[in-house]
C-alpha positions as CSV (number, residue, x, y, z in Angstrom):
1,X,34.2,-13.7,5.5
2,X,33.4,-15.9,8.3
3,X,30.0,-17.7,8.9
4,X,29.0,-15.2,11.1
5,X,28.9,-12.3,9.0
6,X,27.6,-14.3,6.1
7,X,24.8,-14.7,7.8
8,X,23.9,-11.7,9.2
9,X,24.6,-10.2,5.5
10,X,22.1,-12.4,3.9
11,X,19.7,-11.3,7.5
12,X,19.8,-7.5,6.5
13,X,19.3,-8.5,2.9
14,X,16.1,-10.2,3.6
15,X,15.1,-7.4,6.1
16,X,15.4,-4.8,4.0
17,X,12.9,-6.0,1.3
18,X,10.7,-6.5,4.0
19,X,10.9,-2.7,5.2
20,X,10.6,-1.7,1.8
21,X,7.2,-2.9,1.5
22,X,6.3,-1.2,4.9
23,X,7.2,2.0,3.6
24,X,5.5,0.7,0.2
25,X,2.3,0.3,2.2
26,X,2.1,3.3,4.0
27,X,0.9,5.7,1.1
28,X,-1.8,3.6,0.0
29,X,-2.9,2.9,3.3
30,X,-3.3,6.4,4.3
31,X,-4.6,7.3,0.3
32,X,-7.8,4.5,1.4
33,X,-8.1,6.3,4.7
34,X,-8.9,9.5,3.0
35,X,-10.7,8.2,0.3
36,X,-13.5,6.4,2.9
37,X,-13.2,8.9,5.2
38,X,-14.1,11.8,2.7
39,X,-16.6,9.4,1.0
40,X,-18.4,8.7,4.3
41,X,-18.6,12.8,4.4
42,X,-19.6,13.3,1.1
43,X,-22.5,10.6,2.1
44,X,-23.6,12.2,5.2
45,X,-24.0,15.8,3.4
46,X,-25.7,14.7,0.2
47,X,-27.4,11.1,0.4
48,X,-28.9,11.3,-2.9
49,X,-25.5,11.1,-4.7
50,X,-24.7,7.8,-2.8
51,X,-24.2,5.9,-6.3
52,X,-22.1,8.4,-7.8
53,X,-19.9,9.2,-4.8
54,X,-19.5,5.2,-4.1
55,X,-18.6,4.5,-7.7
56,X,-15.9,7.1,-7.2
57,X,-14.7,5.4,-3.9
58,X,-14.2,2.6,-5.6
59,X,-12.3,3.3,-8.2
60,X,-9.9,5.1,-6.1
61,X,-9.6,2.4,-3.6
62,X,-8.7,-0.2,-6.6
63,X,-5.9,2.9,-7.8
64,X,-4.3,2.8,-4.1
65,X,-4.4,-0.8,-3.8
66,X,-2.7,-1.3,-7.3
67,X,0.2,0.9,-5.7
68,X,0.2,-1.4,-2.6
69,X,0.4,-4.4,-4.9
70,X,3.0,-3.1,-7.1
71,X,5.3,-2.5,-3.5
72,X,4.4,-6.2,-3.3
73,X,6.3,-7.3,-6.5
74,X,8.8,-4.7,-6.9
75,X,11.4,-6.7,-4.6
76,X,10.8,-9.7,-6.0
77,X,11.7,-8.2,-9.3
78,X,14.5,-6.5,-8.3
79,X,15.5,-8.7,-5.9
80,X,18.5,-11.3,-6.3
């Protein structure tokens, strides 16, 4: 194998951890999109359950950003 395709090998290895996590990301990115968007909603039709409905934004938000975080390590732990 010359030096030239060595390299780009270990180039398209790198690169496709990186789109890996970018797909990774997308689902909890859109999954905190709908959870503040329906929580600011849920806000604006019933005010009085503000502490309720923000304690429940919250806990989802920290669910979808586990997900995000776990994209994070997954190449590193399968990677070479």
């Amino acid at each position: 194998m010359s030096a030239l395709q060595t390299l780009a090998a270990d180039t398209v290895h790198g690169s496709v951890g990186s789109i890996g996590y970018g797909l990774a990301a997308i689902g909890p990115g859109i999954g905190i999109g709908i959870i503040f968007g329906n929580g600011t909603q849920a806000l604006a039709r019933q005010p009085e359950a503000a502490g309720l409905i923000r304690a429940n934004q919250i806990l989802g938000f920290a669910f979808c950003e586990a997900l995000a975080l776990i994209g994070i390590v997954m190449p590193f732990v399968f990677g070479k």
